[in-house]
C-alpha positions as CSV (number, residue, x, y, z in Angstrom):
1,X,0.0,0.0,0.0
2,X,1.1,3.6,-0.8
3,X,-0.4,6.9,0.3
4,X,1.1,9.8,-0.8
5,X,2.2,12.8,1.4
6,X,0.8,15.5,-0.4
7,X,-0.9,18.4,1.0
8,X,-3.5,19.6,-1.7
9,X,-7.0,18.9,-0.6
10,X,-7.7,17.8,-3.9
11,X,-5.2,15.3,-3.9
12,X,-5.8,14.0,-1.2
13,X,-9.9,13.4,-1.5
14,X,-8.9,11.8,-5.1
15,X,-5.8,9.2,-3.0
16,X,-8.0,9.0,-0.1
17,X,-8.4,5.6,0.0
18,X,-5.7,2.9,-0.1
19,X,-4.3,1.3,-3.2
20,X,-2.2,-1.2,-4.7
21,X,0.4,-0.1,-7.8
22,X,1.1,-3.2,-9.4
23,X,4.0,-1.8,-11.6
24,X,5.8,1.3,-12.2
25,X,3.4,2.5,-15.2
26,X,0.5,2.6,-12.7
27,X,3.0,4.5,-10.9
28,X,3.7,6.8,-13.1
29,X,0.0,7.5,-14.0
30,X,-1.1,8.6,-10.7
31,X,2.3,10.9,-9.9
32,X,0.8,12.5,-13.7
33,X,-2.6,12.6,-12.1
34,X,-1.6,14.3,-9.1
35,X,0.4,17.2,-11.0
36,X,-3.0,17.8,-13.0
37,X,-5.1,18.1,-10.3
38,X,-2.8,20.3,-8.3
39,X,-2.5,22.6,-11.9
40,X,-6.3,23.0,-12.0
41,X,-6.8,23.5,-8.6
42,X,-4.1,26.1,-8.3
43,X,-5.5,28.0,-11.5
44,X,-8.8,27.9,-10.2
45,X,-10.1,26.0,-13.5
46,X,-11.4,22.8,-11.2
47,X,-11.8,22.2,-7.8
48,X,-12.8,19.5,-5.8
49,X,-14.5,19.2,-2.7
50,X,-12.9,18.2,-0.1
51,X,-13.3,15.5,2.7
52,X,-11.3,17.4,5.7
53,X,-12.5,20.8,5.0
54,X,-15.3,22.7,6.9
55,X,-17.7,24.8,5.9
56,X,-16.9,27.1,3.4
57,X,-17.9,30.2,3.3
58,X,-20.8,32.1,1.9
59,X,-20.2,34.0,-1.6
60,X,-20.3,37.7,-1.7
61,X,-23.7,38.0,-3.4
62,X,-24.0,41.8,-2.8
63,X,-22.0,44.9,-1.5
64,X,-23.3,46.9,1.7
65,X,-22.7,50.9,1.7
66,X,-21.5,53.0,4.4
67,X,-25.2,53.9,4.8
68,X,-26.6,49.9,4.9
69,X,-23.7,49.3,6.9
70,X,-24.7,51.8,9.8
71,X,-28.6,50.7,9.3
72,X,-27.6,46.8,10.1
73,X,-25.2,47.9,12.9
74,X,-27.7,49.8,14.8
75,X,-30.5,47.3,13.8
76,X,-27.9,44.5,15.7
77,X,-27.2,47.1,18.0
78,X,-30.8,47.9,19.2
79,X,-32.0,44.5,18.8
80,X,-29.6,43.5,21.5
81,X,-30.3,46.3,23.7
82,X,-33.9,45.8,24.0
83,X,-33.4,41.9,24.0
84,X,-34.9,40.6,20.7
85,X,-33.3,38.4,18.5
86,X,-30.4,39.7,16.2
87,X,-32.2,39.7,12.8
88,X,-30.4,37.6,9.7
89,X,-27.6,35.9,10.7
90,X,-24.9,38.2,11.3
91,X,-21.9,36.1,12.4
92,X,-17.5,36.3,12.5
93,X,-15.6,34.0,10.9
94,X,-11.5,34.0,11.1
95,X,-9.4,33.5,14.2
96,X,-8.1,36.4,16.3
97,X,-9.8,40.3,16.2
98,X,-9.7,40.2,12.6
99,X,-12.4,37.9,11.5
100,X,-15.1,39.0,8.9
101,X,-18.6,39.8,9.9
102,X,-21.2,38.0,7.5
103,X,-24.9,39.2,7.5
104,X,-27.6,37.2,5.8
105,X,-24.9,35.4,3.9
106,X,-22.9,38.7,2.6
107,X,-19.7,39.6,4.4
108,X,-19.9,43.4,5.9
109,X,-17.3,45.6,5.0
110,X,-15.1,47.3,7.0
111,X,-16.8,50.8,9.1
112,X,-16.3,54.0,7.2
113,X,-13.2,56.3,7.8
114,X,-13.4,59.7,9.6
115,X,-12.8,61.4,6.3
116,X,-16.0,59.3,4.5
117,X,-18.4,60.2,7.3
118,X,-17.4,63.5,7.2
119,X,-17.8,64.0,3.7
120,X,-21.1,62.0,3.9
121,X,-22.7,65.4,5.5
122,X,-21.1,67.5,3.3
123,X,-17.8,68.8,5.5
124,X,-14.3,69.1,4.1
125,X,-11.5,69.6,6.7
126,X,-8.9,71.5,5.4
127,X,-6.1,70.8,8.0
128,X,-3.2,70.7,6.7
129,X,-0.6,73.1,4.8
130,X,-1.8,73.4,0.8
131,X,0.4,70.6,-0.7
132,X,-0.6,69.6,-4.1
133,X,-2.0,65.9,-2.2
134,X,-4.0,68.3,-0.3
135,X,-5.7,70.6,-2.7
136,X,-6.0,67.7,-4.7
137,X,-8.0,66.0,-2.0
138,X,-10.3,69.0,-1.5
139,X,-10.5,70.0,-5.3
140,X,-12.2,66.0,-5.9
141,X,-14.5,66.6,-2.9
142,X,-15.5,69.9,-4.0
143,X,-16.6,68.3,-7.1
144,X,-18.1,65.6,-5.7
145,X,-19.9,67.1,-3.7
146,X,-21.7,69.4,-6.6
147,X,-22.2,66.1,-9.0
148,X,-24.4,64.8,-5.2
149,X,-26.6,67.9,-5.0
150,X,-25.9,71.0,-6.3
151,X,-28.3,72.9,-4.0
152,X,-27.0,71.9,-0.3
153,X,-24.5,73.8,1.1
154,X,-20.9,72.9,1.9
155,X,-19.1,73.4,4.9
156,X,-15.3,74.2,5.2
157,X,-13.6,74.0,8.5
158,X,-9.9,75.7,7.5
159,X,-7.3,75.0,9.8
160,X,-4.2,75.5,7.5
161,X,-1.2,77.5,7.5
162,X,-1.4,78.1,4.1
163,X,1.5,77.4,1.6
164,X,4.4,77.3,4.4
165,X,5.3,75.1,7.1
166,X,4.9,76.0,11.2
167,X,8.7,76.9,10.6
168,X,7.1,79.4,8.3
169,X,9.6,77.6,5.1
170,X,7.1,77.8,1.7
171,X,6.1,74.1,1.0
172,X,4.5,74.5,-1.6
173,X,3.8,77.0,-4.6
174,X,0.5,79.8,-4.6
175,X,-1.0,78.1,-7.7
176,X,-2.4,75.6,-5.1
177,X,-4.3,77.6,-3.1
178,X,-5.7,79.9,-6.3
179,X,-6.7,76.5,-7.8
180,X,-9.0,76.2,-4.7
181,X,-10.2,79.2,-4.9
182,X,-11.3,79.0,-8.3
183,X,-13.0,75.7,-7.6
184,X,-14.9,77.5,-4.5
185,X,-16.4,80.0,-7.1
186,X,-16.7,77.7,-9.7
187,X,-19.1,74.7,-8.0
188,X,-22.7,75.8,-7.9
189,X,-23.2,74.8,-4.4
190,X,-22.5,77.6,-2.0
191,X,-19.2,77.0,0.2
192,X,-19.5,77.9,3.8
193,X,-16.2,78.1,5.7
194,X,-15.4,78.2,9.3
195,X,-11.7,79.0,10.6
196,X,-10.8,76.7,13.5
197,X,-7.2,77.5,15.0
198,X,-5.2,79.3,12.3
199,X,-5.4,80.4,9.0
200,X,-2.5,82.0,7.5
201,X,-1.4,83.6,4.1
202,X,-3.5,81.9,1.5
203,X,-5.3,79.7,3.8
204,X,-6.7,83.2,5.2
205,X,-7.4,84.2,1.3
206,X,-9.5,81.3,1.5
207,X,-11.5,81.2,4.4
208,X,-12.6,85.4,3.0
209,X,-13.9,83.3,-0.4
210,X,-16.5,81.6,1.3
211,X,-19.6,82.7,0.6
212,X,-20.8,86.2,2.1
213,X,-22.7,85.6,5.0
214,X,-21.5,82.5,5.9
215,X,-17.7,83.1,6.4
216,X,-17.2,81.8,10.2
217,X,-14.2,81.9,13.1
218,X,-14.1,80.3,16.3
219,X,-13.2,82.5,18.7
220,X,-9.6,81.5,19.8
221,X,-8.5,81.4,16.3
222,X,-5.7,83.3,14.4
223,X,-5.8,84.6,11.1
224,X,-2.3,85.9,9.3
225,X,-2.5,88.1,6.4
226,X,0.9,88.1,4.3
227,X,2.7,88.3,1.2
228,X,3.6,85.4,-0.6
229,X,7.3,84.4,-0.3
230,X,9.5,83.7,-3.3
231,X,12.5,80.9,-2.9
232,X,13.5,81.1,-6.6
233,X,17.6,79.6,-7.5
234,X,19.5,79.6,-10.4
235,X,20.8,82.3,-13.0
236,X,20.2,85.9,-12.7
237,X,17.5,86.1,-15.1
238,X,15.6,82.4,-13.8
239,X,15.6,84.6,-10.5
240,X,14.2,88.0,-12.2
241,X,11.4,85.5,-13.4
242,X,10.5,84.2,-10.4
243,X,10.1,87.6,-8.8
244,X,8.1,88.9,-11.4
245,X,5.6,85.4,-10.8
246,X,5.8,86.4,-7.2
247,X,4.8,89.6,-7.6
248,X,1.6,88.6,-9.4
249,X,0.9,85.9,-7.0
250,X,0.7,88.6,-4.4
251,X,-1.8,91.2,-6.8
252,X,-4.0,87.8,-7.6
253,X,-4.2,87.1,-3.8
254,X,-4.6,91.1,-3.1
255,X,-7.5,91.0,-5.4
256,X,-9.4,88.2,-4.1
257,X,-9.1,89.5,-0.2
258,X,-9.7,93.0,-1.5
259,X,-13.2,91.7,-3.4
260,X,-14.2,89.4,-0.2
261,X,-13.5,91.9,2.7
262,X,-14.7,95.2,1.0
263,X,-11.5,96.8,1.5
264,X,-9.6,98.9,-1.3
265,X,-6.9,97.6,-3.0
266,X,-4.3,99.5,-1.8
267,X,-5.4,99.4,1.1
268,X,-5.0,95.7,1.5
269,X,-1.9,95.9,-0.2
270,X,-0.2,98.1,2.7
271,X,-1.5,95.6,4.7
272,X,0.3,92.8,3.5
273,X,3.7,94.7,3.4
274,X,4.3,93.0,6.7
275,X,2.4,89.8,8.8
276,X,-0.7,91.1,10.1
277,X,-2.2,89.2,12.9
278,X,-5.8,89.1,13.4
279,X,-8.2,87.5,16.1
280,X,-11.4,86.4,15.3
281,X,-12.9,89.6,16.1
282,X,-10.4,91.9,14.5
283,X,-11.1,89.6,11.2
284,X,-14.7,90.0,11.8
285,X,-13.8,93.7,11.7
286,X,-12.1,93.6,8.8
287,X,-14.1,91.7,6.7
288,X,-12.6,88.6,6.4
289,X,-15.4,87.1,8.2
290,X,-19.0,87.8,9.1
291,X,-19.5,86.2,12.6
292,X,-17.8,84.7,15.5
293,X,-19.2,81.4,16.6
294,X,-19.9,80.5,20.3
295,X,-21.4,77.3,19.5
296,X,-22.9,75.3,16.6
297,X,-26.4,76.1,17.3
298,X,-25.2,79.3,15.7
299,X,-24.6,78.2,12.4
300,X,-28.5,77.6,11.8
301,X,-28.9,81.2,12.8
302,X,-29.0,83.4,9.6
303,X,-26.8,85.9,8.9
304,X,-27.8,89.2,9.4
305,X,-29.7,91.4,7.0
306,X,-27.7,94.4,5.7
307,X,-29.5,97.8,6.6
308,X,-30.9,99.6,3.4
309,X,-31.4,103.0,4.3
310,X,-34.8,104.3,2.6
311,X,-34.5,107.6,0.1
């Protein structure tokens, strides 16, 4: 007798039982045999079933949203608060803590990230400084978020230091952030933006493009108005180019300030010629902003009328 020690399970339900080989050809036949069956299995051409295995499991026969996903959860949830029966069959398979969960035969997928549910009720965080991955991110949402309705308002929280670093070093170049800005004007749905912690440079431009009326501030927060910085290299006249792109970078973001606050041009230029700090009511002053929040229960307060003085 001869059983072979092979470890495919479709080898071994086909040389389950015992046999005699009589010669070598026989021999040879069943080694042939056993390289087939492991090729087909392997390829996923032909599989048998197999005698040692358990119970296999259940084919994904349709895909759950984040949505269905938080239905069934608190379904399970509140069915075993109140101590009724867990509808379906909603069950873990796999060793250790990272098992699937299976309901009514379909596997669940993973919960959501932050960013998901976030954007699900149409907020963007803007947290970080305006890196090309960053504007990118928030450029797609943007867009996204018109293609879902194009009626609903979107909310911006904006806690950026713009186009430098906390070491105040330029990360990235001002095309980013006027990219942004475009895309706030250019999506139907009005963008409602609300500064929490800083806002510097362009990041300030930014949070003053939000739509009039709902341009918001927390009231510990900064906001930094200042020039862009140039870090051009090279020959003399590479460098004389660079300064002249500088130079227009700072009249494009003059312009857009100067539009959203109400203040003159020049005025807004002088007051970029050196870092101007701002707190949330100093912004709200200047026209960056239009209220300071206390809580979130004011953000379904509407903003105030302006007062048209009859002639």
């Amino acid at each position: 007798e001869i059983r072979p020690a092979v470890t495919s399970d479709a080898v071994q339900s086909v040389l389950a039982m015992p046999h005699k080989v009589p010669d070598p050809w026989n021999c040879m036949s069943v080694t042939l045999l056993c390289f087939i069956l492991v090729g087909a299995e392997l390829s996923g051409c032909w599989r048998l079933p197999s005698i040692a295995s358990g119970p296999r499991r259940p084919p994904l026969t349709r895909r759950f949203s984040s949505s269905a996903f938080q239905s069934v959860v608190a379904d399970v949830g509140s069915s075993a608060a109140s101590g009724r029966s867990v509808p379906g069959e909603m069950v873990r398979r796999g060793g250790g803590g990272g098992g699937y969960q299976y309901y009514e035969g379909a596997r669940l997928p993973p919960p959501p990230d932050l960013p998901s549910l976030l954007l699900s009720e149409r907020i963007v965080y803007l947290g970080l400084p305006l890196v090309s991955q960053v504007t990118e991110l928030i450029i797609a949402q943007l867009l996204y978020l018109e293609y879902e309705s194009a009626d609903k308002p979107i909310l911006m929280y904006i806690n950026s230091s713009g186009n430098e670093d906390g070491r105040g070093r330029p990360v990235a170049f001002e095309t980013e952030a006027l990219a942004l800005a475009d895309v706030m004007n250019y999506v139907k749905p009005p963008v409602h933006t609300i500064c929490v912690g800083q806002a510097f440079g362009t990041a300030a431009m930014l949070l003053a493009n939000g739509e009039k009326g709902y341009r918001y501030s927390l009231p510990n927060s900064t906001i930094l108005l200042k020039q862009p910085v140039g870090g051009t290299r090279g020959q003399a006249s590479d460098i004389a180019a660079g300064a002249k792109e500088v130079l227009f970078m700072r009249n494009q973001m003059v312009q857009i300030i100067s539009q959203a606050s109400g203040k003159g041009f020049d005025t807004v230029m002088h007051d970029l010629q050196r870092s101007k700090y701002l707190t949330a009511e100093e912004a709200k002053a200047y026209g960056l902003i239009d209220r300071v929040l206390d809580s979130k229960k004011d953000l379904t307060v509407p903003p105030p009328m302006p007062i048209v003085q009859a002639t």
